[in-house]
C-alpha positions as CSV (number, residue, x, y, z in Angstrom):
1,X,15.3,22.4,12.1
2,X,19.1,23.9,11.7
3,X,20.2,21.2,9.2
4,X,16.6,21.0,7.0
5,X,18.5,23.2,4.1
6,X,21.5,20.7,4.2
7,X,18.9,18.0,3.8
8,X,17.1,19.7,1.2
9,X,20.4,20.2,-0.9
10,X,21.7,17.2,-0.2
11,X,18.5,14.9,-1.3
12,X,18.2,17.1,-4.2
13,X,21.9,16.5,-5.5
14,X,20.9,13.1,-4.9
15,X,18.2,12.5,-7.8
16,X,20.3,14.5,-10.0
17,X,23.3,12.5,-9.5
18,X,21.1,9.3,-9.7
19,X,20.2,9.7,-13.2
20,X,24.2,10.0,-14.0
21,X,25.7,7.3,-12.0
22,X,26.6,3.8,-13.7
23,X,26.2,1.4,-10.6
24,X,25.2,-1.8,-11.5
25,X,26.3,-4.4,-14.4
26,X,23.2,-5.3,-17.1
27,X,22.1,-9.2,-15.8
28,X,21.8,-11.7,-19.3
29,X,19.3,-11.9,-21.7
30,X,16.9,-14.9,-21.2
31,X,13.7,-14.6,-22.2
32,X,11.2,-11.8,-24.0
33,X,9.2,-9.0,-21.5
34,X,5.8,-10.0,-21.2
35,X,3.0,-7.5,-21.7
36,X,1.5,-5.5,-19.0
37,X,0.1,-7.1,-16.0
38,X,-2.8,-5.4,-13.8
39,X,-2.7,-6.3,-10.5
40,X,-4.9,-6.6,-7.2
41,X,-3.6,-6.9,-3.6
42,X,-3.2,-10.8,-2.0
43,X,-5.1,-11.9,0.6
44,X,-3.4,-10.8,4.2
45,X,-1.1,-13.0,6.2
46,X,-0.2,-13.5,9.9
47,X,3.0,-11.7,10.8
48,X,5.4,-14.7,10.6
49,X,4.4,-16.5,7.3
50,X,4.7,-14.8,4.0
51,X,1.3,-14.2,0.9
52,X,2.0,-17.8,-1.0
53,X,-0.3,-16.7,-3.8
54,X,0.5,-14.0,-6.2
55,X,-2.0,-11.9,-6.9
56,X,-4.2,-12.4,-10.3
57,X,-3.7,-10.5,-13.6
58,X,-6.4,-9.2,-15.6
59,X,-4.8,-7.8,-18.4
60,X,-4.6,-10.3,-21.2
61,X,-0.8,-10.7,-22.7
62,X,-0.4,-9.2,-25.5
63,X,1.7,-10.5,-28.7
64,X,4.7,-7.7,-29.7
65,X,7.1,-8.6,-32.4
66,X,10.5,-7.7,-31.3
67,X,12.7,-9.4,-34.3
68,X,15.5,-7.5,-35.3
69,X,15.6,-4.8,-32.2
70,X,18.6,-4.2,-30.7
71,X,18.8,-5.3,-26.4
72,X,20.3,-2.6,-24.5
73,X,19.7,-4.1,-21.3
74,X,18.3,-6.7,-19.4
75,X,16.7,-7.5,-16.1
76,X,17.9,-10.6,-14.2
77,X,14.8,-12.8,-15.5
78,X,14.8,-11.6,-18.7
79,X,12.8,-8.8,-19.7
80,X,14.2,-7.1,-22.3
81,X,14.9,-3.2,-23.1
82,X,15.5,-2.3,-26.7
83,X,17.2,0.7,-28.2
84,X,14.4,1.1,-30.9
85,X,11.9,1.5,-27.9
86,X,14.0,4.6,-25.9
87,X,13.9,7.9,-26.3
88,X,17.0,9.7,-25.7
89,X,16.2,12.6,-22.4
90,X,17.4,15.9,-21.8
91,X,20.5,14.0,-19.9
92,X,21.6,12.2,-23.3
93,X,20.4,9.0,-21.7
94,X,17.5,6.8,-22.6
95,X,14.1,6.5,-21.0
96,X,11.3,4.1,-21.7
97,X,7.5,5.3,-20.5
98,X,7.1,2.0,-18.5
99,X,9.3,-0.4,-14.9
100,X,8.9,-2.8,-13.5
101,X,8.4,-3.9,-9.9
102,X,8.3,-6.9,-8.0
103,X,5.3,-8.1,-5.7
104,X,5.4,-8.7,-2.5
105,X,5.3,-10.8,-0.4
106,X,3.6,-9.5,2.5
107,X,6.3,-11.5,4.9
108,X,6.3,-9.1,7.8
109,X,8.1,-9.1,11.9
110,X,8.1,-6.1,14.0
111,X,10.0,-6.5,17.6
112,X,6.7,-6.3,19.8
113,X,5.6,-9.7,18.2
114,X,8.7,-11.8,17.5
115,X,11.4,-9.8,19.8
116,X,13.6,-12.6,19.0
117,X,14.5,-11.5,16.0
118,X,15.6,-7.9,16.8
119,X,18.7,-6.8,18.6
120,X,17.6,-3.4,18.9
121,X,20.6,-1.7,20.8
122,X,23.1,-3.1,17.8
123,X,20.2,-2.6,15.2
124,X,20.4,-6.0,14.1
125,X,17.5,-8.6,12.7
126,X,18.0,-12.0,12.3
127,X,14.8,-13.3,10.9
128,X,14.4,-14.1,7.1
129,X,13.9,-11.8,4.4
130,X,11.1,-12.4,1.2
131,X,12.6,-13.9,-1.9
132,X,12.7,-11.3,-5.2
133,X,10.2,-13.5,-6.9
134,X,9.2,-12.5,-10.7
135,X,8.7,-9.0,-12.3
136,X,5.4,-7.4,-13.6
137,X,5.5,-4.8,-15.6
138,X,3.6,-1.3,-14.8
139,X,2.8,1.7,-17.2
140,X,0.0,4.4,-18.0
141,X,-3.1,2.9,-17.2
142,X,-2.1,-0.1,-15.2
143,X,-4.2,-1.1,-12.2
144,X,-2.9,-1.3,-8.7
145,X,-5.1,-2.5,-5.8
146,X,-7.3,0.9,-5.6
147,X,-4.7,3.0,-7.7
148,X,-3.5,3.4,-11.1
149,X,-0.1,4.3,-12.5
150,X,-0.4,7.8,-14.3
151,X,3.2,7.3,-15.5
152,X,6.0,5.2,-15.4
153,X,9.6,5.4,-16.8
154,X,13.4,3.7,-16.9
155,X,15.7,5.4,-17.2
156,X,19.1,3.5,-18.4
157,X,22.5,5.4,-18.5
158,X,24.5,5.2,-21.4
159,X,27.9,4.5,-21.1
160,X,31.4,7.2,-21.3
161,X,32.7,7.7,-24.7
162,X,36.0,8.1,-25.0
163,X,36.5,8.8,-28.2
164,X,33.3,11.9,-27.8
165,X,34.2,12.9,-24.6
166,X,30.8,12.4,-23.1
167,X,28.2,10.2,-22.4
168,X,27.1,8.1,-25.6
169,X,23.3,6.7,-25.9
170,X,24.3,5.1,-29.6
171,X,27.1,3.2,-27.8
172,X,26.6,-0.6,-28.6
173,X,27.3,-1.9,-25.2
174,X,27.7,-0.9,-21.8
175,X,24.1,0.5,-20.4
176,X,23.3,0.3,-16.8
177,X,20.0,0.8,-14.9
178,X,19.7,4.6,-13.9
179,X,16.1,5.0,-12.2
180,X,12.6,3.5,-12.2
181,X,9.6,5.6,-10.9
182,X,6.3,5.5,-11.0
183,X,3.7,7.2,-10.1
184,X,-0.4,6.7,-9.3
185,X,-3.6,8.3,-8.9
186,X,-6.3,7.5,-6.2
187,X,-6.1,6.4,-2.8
188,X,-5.1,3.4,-0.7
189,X,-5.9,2.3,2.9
190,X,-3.2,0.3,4.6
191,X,-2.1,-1.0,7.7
192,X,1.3,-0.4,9.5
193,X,3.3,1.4,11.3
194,X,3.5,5.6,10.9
195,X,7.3,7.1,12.5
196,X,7.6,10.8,13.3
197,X,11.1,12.0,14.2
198,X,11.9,15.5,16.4
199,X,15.7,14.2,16.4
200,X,17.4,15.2,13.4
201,X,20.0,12.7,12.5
202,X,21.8,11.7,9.0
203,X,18.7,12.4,5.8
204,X,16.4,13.0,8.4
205,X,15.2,16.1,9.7
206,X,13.1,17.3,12.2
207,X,9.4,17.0,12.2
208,X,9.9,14.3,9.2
209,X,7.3,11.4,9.0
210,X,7.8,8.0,7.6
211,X,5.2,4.9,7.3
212,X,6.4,1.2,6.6
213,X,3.4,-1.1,5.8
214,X,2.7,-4.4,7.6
215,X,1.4,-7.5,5.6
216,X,-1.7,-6.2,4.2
217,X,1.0,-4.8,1.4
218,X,1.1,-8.7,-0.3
219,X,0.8,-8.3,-3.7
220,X,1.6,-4.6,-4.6
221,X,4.8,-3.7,-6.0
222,X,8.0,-2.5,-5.2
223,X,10.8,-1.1,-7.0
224,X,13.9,-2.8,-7.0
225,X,17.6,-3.3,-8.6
226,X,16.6,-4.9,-11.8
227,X,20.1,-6.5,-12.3
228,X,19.7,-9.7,-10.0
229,X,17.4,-11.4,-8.2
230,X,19.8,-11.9,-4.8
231,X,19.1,-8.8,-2.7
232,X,18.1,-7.3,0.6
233,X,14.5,-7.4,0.2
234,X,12.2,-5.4,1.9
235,X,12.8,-2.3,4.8
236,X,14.3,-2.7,7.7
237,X,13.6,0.2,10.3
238,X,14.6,0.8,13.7
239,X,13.4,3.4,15.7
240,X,16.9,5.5,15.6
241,X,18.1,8.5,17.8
242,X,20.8,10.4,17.6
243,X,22.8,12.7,15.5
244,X,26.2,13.9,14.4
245,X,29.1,14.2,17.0
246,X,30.9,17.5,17.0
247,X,33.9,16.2,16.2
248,X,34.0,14.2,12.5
249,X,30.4,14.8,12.0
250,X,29.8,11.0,11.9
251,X,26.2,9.6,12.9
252,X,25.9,8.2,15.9
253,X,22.5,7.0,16.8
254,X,20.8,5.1,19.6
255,X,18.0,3.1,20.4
256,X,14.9,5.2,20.9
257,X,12.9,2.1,22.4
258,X,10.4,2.0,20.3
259,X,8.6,-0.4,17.5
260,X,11.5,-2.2,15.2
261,X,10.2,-3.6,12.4
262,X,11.2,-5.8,9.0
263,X,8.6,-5.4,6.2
264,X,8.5,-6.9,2.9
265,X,7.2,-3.1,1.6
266,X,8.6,0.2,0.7
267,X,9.1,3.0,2.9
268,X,7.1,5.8,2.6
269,X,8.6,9.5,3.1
270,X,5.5,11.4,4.2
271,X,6.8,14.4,4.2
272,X,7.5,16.8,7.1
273,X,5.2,17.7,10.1
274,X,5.9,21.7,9.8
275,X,6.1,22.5,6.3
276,X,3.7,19.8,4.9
277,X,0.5,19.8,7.1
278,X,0.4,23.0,8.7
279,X,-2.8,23.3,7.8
280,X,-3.8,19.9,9.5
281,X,-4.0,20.2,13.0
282,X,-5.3,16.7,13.4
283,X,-2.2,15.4,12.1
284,X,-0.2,17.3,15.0
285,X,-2.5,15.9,17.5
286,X,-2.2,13.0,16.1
287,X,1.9,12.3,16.5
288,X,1.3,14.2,19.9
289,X,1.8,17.7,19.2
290,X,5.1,16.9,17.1
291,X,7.2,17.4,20.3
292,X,9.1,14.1,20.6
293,X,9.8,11.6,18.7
294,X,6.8,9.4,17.8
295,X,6.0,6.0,16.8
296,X,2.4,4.4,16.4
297,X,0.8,1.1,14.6
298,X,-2.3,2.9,12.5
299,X,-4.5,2.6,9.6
300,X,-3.6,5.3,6.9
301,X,-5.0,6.2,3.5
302,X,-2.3,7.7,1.4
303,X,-2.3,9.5,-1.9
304,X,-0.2,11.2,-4.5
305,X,1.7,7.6,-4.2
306,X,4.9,7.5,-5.8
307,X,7.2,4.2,-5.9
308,X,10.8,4.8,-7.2
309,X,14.8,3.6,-7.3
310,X,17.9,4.8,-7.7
311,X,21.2,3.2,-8.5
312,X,22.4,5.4,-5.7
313,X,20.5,5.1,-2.8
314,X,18.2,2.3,-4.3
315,X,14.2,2.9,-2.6
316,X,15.1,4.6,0.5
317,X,14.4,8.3,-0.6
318,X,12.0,7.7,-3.9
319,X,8.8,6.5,-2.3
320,X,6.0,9.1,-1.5
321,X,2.9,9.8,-0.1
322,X,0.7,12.3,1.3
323,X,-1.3,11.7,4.1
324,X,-4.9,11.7,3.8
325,X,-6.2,10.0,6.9
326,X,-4.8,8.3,9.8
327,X,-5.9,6.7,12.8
328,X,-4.0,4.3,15.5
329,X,-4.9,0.9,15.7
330,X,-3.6,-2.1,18.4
């Protein structure tokens, strides 16, 4: 628990820093954004093959004239993000109230099931990883599966001004994807597998919980680098020990034998054993008194979802949950 503060600081200079940074170069303009699309979860796959339908959208597309606006930025299959459509925020940089998210796949291994994929004492996977696919676009209103997005926004960073000596949202060219975030009301049941750590180690302290969903997660979205379509997808996670050696303070982990996994999903960051469910002593017994580290395959209803990215750290620290309820499975 000695380095929790550090954490906190250190994830919190993180967000602020995210909305500031100019990472990644705008992809060309193609095509016009299509209109909202409401989306339902695809029918589950085995653990080797990936969802080959994409789920159906119910939301009919709607018609927007967008003659004569000015492109700021665009995503690597076109959708389109126009000046006259931002608001300028209280960082001088301009937001629009809706992202957008790719679907996924559902492609899922873990080590238990397909070991030959996963050298778990070098941390290394060898088996595919899902394609980027198209983008939907998600704002107020929109349906998820069981949820619905309660607000959505992009945040695009202007470029430096020279000539102002700051940051300049009138600037003609130069904007670069900030952050994306969204966020959803209701609950959702999934399948997968839930990852207490008692070892502290680099952003992780002790008592924190994370949950990487298996296959049933085909079709719902995830948030990704708008900018191009040839990435890393999905979460790779390892069950990691370790810390920081006295001298250097560099991370040095080891493997804690336990479930490896590659998942075409977000992680979730469930918080943290001690200060988050206190009050929940079934989730204690649950993770076996929160003693050790912990690793289980369960069924889990999350809420107070939230799916985000960052041109710093991309999804790795900006998608939430709360527990609700959770139960091991085989």
């Amino acid at each position: 628990m000695k380095n929790k503060k550090n954490l906190a600081a250190a994830l919190a200079a993180v967000l602020i820093l995210a909305g500031c940074s100019n990472g990644n170069k705008p992809a060309e303009t193609t095509t016009a954004a299509p209109a909202t699309a409401t989306t339902t979860a695809a029918p589950e796959t085995t653990t080797t093959e990936a969802a080959t339908a994409a789920p159906e959208t119910t939301t009919e597309a709607q018609t927007v004239d967008n003659s004569g606006k000015k492109t700021i930025y665009s995503t690597f299959d076109g959708q389109e993000f126009y000046r006259e459509d931002c608001e300028v925020n209280e960082w001088n940089q301009l937001s629009v109230p809706y992202a957008y998210a790719r679907l996924s796949t559902g492609m899922y291994f873990d080590s238990e099931k397909n070991p030959d994929l996963f050298t778990p004492d070098e941390f290394s996977y060898t088996g595919e990883r899902a394609q980027t696919g198209s983008l939907v676009r998600l704002e107020k209103g929109s349906q998820v599966g069981s949820l619905t997005v309660s607000s959505a926004s992009t945040m695009i960073a202007a470029p430096w001004d020279e000539a102002v000596g700051d940051i300049n949202p009138e600037a003609d060219s130069g904007f670069e994807l900030a952050t994306e975030d969204v966020a959803f009301t209701g609950d959702i049941t999934l399948t997968g597998m839930a990852r207490l750590y008692y070892d502290e180690f680099y952003t992780v302290a002790s008592g924190d919980i994370v949950f990487v969903p298996d296959n049933c997660y085909a079709g719902l979205p995830l948030m990704i680098d708008l900018s191009t379509a040839d990435q890393n997808n999905g979460t790779l996670n390892f069950d990691e020990k370790g810390g920081t050696e006295e001298n250097g303070g560099y991370w040095d982990p080891t493997y804690g034998g336990g479930l490896c996994v590659y998942s075409d999903a977000p992680i979730f960051r469930l918080g943290n054993l001690t200060e988050n469910y206190s009050d929940r002593p079934e989730i204690f017994e649950f993770f076996d008194g929160g003693n050790a580290n912990c690793t289980k395959k369960v069924e889990i209803t999350l809420t107070d979802v939230t799916l985000g990215w960052n041109n710093n750290f991309g999804a790795s620290f900006s998608c939430m949950a709360k527990i609700k309820d959770i139960k091991a499975i085989n």
